[in-house]
Structures are given as C-alpha cells and as structure tokens.
C-alpha positions, -999 to 999 in steps of 0.1 A, spaced: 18 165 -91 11 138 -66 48 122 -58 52 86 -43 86 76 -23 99 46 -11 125 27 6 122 60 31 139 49 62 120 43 92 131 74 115 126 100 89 101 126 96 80 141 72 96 176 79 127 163 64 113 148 37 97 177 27 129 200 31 144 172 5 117 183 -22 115 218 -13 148 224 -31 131 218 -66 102 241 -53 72 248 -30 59 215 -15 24 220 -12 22 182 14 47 159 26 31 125 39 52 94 55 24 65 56 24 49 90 8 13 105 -28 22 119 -19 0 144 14 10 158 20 39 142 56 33 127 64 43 94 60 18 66 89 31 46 70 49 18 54 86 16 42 111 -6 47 144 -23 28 168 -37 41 198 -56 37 218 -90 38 191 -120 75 209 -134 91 211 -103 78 175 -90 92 164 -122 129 178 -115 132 163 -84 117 129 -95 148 133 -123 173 144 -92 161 128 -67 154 89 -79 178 62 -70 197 90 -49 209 85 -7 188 98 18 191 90 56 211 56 51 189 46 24 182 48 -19 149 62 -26 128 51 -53 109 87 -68 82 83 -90 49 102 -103 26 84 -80 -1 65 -104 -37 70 -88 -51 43 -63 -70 14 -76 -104 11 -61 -110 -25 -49 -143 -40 -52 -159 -44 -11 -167 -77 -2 -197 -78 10 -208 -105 33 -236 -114 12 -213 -123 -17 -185 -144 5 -170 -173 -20 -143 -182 1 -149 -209 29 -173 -207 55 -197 -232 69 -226 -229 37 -199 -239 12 -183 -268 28 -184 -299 3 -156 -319 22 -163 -355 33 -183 -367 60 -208 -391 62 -253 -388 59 -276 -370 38 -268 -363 3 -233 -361 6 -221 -374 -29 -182 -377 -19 -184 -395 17 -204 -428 10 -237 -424 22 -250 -437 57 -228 -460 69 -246 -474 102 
C-alpha cells in the first residue's frame, strides 16, 4: 500500500518518518519529497507498506502530532498523468496569436492604415 503524508515538518528526516510507520509493521520505503532546486523538504512524503498494516497506521496515525506538527495520513490515490505540451500545439500567447490592436494590414480591430 502506497501511503501519502502531509503537513510533515520541514526538518524531519525520512529515517524518522519511517520509524513512525514501522510500529504498525515493516516499511518497505519512506520518501520526504524535496525542491529539485534547493533541496528542502516540501512538507509531504510517502509510505509504502503491506495494505493491512498501512491501513492501521493510516487509522492511528491521521490527524495525530508529529515533530511540532498534525499529519494528514491517507492511502495515496495514483498520480494523474498530465497531457505534455508540445510546442507545436502552444494556445496560450506568443507572437503567431497576437490579435491585439495596432495599426496596417488586415488588422480588423485597429482601423486600418492611418497615414
């Protein structure tokens, strides 16, 4: 069972999360997501674990104090996959889809040639 965590404070370390879990059973991983930037915890993490025992300490566990903080515990839900942008298919902005005012050519909004 695949657990997700949040509201983790910042300074935990996944070793102690994982000792938190590994009271309801074996903890197979224990994850703290960080920035890929600077590296820093973003406060969330997950769990993974045998689907009983990840259930027990989702039922002990949520809404409980942890290093200073309440976590929320719940049965992660699997990652939606976003559709890629592709430059190709770009509908926001950019210089081929400007229809703004101005003045010349065909430009229906600006009032034609004005010299």
């Amino acid at each position: 069972m695949n657990i997700f965590v949040s509201n983790i404070n910042y300074a935990t370390k996944e070793y102690e999360l994982q000792d938190l879990f590994a009271e309801f059973g074996e903890v197979s991983s224990a994850k703290i997501v960080t920035d890929r930037e600077t590296g820093r915890s973003r406060g969330f993490g997950f769990i993974e674990m045998e689907d009983e025992e990840g259930r027990q300490a989702i039922e002990a566990l949520n809404q409980k104090e942890f290093n200073g903080k309440i976590l929320n515990v719940s049965e992660a839900k699997p990652r939606e996959e976003k559709p890629r942008r592709s430059f190709d298919n770009n509908r926001g902005g950019g210089y081929g889809n400007n229809r703004g005012g101005g003045y010349g050519g065909n430009n229906r909004g600006g009032g034609g040639n004005r010299w």
